[in-house]
C-alpha positions in Angstrom: -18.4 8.4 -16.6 -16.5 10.8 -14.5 -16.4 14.3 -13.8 -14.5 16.8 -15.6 -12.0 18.5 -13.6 -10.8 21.9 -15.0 -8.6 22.6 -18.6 -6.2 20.2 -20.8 -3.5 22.6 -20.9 -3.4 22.8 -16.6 -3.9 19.0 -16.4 -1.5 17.8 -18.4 0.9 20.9 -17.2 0.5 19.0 -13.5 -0.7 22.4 -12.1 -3.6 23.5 -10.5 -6.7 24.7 -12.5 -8.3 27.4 -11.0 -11.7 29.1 -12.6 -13.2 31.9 -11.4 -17.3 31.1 -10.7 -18.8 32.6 -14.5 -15.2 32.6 -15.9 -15.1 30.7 -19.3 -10.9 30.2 -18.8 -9.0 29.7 -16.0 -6.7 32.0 -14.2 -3.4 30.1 -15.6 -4.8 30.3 -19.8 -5.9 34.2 -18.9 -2.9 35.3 -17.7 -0.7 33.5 -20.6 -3.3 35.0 -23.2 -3.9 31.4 -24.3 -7.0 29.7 -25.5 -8.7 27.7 -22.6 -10.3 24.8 -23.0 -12.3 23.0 -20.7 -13.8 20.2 -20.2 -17.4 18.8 -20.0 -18.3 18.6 -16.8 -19.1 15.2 -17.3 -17.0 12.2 -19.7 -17.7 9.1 -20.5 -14.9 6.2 -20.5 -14.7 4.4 -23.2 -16.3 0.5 -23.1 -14.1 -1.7 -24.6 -16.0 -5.2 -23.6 -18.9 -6.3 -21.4 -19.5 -9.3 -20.1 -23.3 -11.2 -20.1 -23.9 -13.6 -17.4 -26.1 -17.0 -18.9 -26.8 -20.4 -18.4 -23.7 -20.4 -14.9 -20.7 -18.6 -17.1 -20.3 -15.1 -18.7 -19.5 -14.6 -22.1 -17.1 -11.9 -23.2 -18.3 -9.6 -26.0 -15.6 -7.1 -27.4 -17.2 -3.7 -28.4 -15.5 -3.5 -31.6 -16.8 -1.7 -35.0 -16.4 -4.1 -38.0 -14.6 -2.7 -41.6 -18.5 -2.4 -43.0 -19.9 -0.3 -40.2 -22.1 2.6 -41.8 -21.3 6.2 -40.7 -24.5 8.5 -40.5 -24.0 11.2 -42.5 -24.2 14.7 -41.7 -24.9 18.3 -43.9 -21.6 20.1 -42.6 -18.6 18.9 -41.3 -17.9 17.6 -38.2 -14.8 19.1 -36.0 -13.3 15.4 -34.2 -10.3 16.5 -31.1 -8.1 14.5 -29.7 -8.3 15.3 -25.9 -5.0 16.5 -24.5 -4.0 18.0 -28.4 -3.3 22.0 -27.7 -2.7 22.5 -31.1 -4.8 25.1 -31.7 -3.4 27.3 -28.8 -1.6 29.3 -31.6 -4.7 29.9 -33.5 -3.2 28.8 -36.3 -4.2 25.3 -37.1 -8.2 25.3 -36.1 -8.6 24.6 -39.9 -6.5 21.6 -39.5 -9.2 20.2 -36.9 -11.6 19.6 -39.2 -12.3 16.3 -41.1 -14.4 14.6 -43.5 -17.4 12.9 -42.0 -15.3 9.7 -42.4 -12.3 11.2 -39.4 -8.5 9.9 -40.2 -8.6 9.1 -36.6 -12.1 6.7 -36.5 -13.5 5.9 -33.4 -12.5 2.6 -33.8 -9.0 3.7 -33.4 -9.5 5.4 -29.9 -11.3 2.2 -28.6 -8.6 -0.2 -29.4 -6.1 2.2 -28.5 -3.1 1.0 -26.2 -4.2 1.2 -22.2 -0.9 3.4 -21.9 -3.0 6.1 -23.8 -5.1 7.8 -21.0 -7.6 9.5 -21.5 -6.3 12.2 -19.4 -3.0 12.7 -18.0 -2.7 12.1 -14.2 -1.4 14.4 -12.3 2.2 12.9 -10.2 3.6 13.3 -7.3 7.4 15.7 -7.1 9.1 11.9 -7.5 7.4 10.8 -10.4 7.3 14.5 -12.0 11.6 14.8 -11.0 11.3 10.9 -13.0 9.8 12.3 -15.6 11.7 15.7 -16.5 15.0 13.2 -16.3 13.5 11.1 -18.6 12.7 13.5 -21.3 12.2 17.5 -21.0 8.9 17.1 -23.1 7.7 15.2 -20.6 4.3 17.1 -20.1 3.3 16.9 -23.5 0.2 14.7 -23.8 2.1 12.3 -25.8 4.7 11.5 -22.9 2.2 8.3 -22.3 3.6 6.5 -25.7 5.9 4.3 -25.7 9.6 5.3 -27.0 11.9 3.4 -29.1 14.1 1.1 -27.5 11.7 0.7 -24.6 9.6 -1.6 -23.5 7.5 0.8 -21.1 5.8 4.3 -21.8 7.1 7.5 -19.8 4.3 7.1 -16.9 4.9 3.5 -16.8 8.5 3.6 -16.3 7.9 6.7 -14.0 5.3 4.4 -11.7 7.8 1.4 -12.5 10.5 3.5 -11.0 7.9 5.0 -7.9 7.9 1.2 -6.9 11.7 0.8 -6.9 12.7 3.6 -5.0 9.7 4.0 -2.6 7.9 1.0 -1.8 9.7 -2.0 -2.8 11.8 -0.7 0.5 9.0 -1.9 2.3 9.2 -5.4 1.8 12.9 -5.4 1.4 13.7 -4.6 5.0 14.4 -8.1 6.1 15.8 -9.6 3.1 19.9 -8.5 2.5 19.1 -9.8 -2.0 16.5 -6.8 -1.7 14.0 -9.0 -4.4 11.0 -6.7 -4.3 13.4 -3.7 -5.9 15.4 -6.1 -7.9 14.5 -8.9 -9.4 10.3 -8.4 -9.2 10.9 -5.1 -12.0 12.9 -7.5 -14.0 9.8 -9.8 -13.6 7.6 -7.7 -14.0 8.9 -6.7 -17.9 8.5 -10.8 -18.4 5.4 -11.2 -16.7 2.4 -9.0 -17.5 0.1 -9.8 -14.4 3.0 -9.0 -12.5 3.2 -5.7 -14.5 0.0 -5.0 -14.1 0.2 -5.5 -10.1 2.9 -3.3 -9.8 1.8 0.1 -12.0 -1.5 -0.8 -10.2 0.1 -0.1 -6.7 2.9 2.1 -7.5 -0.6 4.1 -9.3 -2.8 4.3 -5.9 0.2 4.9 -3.9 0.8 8.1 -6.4 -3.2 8.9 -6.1 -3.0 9.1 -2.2 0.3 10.7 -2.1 -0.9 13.7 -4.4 -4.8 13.9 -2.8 -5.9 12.8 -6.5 -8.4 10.6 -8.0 -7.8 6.7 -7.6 -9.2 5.5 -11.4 -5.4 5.2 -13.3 -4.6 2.6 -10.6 -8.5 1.2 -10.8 -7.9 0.8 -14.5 -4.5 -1.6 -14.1 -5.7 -3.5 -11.5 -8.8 -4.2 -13.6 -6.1 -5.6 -16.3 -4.1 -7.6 -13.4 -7.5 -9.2 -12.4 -8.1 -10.3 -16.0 -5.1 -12.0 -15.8 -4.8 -13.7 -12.6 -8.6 -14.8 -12.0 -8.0 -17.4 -15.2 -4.5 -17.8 -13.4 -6.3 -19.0 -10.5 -8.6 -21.2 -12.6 -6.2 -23.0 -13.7 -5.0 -26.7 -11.7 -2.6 -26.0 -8.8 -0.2 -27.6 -9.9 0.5 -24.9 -12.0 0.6 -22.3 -9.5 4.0 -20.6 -9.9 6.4 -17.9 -7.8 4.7 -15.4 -10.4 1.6 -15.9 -8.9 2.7 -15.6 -5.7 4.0 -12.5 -6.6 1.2 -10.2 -8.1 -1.4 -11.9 -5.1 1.1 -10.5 -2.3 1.6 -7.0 -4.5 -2.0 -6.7 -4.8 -2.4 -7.1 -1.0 0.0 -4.2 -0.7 -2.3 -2.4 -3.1 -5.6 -3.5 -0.4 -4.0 -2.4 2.7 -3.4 1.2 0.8 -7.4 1.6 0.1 -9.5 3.4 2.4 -11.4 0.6 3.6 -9.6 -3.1 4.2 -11.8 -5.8 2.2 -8.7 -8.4 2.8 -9.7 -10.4 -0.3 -6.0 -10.7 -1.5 -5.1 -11.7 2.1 -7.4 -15.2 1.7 -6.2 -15.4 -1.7 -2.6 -14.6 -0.6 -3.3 -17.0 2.2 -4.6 -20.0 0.9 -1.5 -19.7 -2.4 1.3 -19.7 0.2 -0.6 -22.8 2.3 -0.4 -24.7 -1.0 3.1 -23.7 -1.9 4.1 -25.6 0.9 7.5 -25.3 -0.4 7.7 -21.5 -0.9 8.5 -20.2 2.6 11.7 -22.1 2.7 12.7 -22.6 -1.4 14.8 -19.5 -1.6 15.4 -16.8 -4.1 12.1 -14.7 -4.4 9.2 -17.0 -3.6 10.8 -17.0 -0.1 11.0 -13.6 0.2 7.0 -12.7 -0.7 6.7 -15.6 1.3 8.2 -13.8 4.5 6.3 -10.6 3.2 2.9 -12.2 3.4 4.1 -13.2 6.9 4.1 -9.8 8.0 0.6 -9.0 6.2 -0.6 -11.6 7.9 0.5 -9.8 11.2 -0.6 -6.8 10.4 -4.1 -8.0 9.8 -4.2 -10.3 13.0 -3.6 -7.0 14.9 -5.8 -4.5 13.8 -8.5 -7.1 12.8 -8.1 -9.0 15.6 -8.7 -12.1 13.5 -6.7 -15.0 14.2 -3.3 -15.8 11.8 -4.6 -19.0 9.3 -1.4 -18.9 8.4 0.3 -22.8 7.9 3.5 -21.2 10.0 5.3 -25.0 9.6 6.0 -24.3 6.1 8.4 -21.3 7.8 10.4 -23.5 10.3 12.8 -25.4 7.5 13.4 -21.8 5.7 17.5 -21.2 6.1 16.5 -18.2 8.1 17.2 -20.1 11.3 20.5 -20.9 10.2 22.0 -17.3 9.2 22.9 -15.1 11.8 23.1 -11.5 9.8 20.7 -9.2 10.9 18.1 -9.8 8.5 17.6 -13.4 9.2 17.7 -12.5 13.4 14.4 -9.9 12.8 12.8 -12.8 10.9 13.1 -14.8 13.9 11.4 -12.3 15.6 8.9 -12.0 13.3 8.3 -15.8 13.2 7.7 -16.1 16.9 5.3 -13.1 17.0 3.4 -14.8 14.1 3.3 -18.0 16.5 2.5 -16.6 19.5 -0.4 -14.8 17.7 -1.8 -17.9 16.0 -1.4 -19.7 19.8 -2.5 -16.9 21.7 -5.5 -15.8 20.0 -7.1 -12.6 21.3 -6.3 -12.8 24.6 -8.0 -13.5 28.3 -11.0 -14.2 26.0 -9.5 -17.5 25.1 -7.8 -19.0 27.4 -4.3 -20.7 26.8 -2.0 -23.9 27.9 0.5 -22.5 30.5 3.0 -25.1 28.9 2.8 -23.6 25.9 2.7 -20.2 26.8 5.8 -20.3 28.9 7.6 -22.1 25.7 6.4 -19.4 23.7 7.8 -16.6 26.0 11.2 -18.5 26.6 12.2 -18.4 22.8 11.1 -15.2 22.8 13.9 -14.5 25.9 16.2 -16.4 24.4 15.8 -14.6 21.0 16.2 -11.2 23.4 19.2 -12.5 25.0 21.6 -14.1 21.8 21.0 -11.3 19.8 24.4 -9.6 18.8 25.9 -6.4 20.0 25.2 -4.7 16.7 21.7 -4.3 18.0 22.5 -2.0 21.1 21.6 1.4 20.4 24.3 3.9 19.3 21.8 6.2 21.5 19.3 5.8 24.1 17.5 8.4 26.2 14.3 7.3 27.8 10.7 9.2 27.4 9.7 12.3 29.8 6.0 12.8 29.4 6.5 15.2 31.9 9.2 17.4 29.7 7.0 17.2 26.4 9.6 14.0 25.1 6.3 11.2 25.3 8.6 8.6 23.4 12.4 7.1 23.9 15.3 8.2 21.2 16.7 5.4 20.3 19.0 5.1 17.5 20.0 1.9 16.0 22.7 0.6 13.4 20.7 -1.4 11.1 17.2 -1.0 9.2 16.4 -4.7 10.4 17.5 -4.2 13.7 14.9 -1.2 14.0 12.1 -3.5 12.6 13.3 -6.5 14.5 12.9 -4.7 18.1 9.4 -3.4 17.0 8.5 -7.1 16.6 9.7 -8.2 20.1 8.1 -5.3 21.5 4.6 -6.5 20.0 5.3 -10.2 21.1 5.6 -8.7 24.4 2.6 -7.0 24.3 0.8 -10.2 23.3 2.6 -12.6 25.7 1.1 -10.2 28.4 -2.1 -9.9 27.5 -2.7 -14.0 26.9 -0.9 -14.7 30.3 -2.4 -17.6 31.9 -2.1 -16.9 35.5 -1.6 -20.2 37.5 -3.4 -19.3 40.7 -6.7 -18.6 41.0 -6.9 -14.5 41.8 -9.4 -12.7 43.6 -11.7 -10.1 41.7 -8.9 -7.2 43.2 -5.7 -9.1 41.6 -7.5 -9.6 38.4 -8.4 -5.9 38.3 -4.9 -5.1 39.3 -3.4 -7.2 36.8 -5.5 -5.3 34.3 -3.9 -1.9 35.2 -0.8 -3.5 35.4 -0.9 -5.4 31.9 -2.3 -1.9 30.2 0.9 0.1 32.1 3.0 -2.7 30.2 1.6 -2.9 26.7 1.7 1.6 26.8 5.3 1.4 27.6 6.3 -1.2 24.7 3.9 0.7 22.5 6.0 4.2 23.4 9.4 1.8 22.5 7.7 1.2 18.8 7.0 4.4 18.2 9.9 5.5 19.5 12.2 3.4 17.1 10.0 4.5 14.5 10.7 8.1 15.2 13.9 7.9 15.9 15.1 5.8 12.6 13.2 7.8 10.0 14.7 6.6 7.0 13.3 2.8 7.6 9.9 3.4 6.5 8.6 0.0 7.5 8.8 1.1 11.1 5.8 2.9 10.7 3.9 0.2 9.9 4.2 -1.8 13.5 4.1 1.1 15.1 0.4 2.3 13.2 -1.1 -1.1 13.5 -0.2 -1.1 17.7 -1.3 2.2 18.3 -4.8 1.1 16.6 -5.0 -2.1 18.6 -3.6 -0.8 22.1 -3.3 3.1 21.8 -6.2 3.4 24.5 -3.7 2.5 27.0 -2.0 5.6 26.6 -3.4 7.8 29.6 -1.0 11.3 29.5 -2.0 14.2 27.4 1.2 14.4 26.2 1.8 10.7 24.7 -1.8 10.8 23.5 -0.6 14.4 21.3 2.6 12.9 20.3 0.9 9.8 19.5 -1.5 11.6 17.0 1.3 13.7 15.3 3.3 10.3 14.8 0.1 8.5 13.2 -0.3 12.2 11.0 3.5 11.9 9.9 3.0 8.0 8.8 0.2 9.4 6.6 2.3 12.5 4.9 5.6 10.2 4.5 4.4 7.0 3.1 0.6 7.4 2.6 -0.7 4.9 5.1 -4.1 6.3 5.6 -4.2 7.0 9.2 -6.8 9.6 9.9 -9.6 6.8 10.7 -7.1 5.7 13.8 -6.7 9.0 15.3 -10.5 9.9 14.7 -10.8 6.2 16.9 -8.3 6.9 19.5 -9.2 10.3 20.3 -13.0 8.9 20.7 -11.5 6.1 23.1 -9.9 8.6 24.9 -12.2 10.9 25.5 -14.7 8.3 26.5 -12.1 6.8 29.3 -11.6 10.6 30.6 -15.4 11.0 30.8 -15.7 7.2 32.7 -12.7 8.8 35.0 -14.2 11.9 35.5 -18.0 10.7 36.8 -16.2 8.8 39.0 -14.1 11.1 40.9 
């Protein structure tokens, strides 16, 4: 059951439904002279199975009326209408509405109806709407959801088919030059329908955020994509395929996108790539998911603080380390920020080998110091808190090259915090060493942000640059890099639809706490 949100003819128009409080039609229908009709305040979604748990298994029971099922009849006709039909808006086919008791369309029809027909037509963002109109200038008609000759995907599926192509398969395509998230996982996806499923299931809740609307069209596929996969998953491993692999690391995506982080695809995601030992370093696409969960895996070591289970061993024979263009160089970077993660752990907390550490932070060096000349900035000009500029401009040559640097930065910032001091230090030095480490990690995090800002059209750069400010923004002490700092974190939200607003509700909290610990103590 959901609540009903204003008229058919404004929903499936895509445009606001305003009703004045007593009205009985909205401002849009009133001014047109058309009929209105709204909706109940309340719908009910149609059940198409439940399941009943007994005896350790469920049993599946389909909500289906039978050939013989008896109609209750009724002294007048009944007036049946399909939700969506505006028909009637001339006021010359209410007659047509109504039926015998036994409706043409029975109700059988509408609960064994295709998924692509919604019950109500979501509203899209400008990209899928300017996807749609190209498509076919009828495109707000409440039929647009059915599926047209010659293709194997309905109008809002190819619309949120195309939403993933052009907006997020970027994402994951940063560091791999064959671009397989935008190429050949669509192509998959029309073969493969848990793969389908994953991807109109995030391309769906990326719409949703993107255009402030309900979440329940995405909801509703990844509800089919579970259907799929959790037998998938039943099944013996030895079965497990690239296709798997796949939808798991899609449907990650889709989890990082929700308001709150359960991480359940990341252990699934997790323990699949851990088995396909192979996968990391078999080329073609299960390699590239493969370097994509590496990243996910970052990303929830960071903000989680939670250490990377990640078997990284399964990386080292991948024919990354023997390329040299620049996609293959920030996956070297990646790799050893993912190891010095998983070795590091969380920091003075856990104390770690000086021997390894100082291995660590030499490959890390010698990654710094063979990487090519491409990588220089076309144009650097450092921050000035003091002039309102909080973060460098640095421009770069390469999408890769962006994400690769934000990478180093971060393995800095995690070398320094899990330095293991030889010497014993007195409680001064340790102290200073604090102040000096935090100085540190707020200077690499303005770098981050500052290749994010200053390369806006490689929308992965936010990501790094988010998921440091969470874990470290506190070490950010002038007003100024604290504003910018918040505007950045507002951007990534209005660009790509990383929710952000729980991190700057956080860091302005942490700040304000430090300023009132400075202040008592002046």
């Amino acid at each position: 059951m959901r609540v009903g949100k204003g008229c058919g003819r404004c929903r499936n128009r895509h445009i606001r439904c305003v009703i004045p409080s007593g009205s009985s039609a909205c401002v849009s229908c009133t001014r047109l002279g058309r009929a209105c009709h709204l909706d109940p305040r309340f719908q009910f979604k149609a059940v198409h199975h439940v399941y009943q748990k007994g005896q350790g298994s469920h049993t599946r029971f389909d909500l289906i009326w039978d050939d013989e099922q008896v109609w209750v009849d009724v002294s007048k006709p009944v007036t049946f209408i399909l939700e969506g039909d505006e028909s009637n808006e001339s006021g010359g086919s209410e007659a047509a509405r109504e039926t015998s008791p036994t409706p043409s369309w029975s109700l059988q029809q509408h609960l064994l109806a295709d998924t692509d027909m919604v019950e109500e037509q979501p509203v899209v963002s400008p990209l899928l709407q300017e996807a749609s109109r190209q498509e076919n200038p009828l495109s707000a008609s409440p039929r647009s959801c059915v599926r047209h000759p010659g293709s194997a995907l309905s109008l809002r599926e190819a619309s949120l088919m195309r939403c993933f192509i052009q907006k997020i398969a970027p994402w994951a395509d940063i560091c791999d030059p064959q671009s397989h998230f935008s190429t050949l996982v669509p192509q998959r996806a029309l073969q493969v329908p848990m793969v389908l499923k994953s991807v109109l299931a995030l391309a769906a809740r990326h719409d949703a955020i993107m255009t402030g609307k309900s979440d329940w069209e995405a909801s509703s596929y990844l509800g089919q994509c579970l259907e799929l996969l959790i037998p998938a998953l039943d099944n013996p491993e030895r079965t497990y395929d690239e296709n798997l692999l796949v939808t798991v690391v899609i449907l990650r995506i889709c989890e990082e996108l929700e308001s709150r982080d359960e991480k359940f695809h990341l252990l699934g995601s997790n323990r699949l790539i851990n088995l396909m030992s192979r996968s990391a370093s078999s080329g073609g696409l299960a390699e590239a998911v493969s370097w994509q969960f590496l990243r996910q895996a970052i990303y929830a070591s960071t903000v989680q603080c939670q250490p990377l289970q990640l078997n990284l061993h399964n990386y080292e024979s991948s024919a990354m380390f023997q390329r040299n263009d620049d996609a293959a160089i920030a996956n070297m970077i990646v790799f050893h920020c993912a190891h010095i993660i998983q070795l590091c752990r969380d920091g003075p907390r856990l104390p770690v080998n000086a021997t390894t550490w100082h291995q660590i932070s030499d490959s890390v060096e010698e990654w710094y110091r063979s990487k090519p000349p491409t990588w220089q900035p076309l144009r650097y000009q450092p921050q000035n808190a003091a002039a309102d500029r909080p973060f460098p401009e640095i421009w770069m040559m390469s999408g890769p090259a962006v994400v690769g640097m934000q990478y180093y930065h971060a393995a800095i910032i995690f070398l320094t915090l899990s330095n293991p001091y030889s010497e014993p230090m007195s409680d001064f030095e340790l102290a200073r060493n604090r102040r000096l480490a935090e100085r540190t990690i707020a200077g690499h995090i303005l770098t981050v942000v500052g290749l994010s800002r200053s390369n806006e059209s490689v929308e992965n750069a936010y990501f790094m640059a988010s998921h440091l400010l969470h874990r470290f923004g506190y070490c950010l002490q002038h007003p100024a890099e604290q504003q910018g700092s918040l505007q950045f974190l507002s951007r990534v939200e209005q660009v790509i639809g990383w929710r952000t607003a729980w991190i700057r509700e956080q860091l302005e909290r942490q700040w304000a706490e430090l300023a009132e610990v400075d202040s008592i103590h002046r």
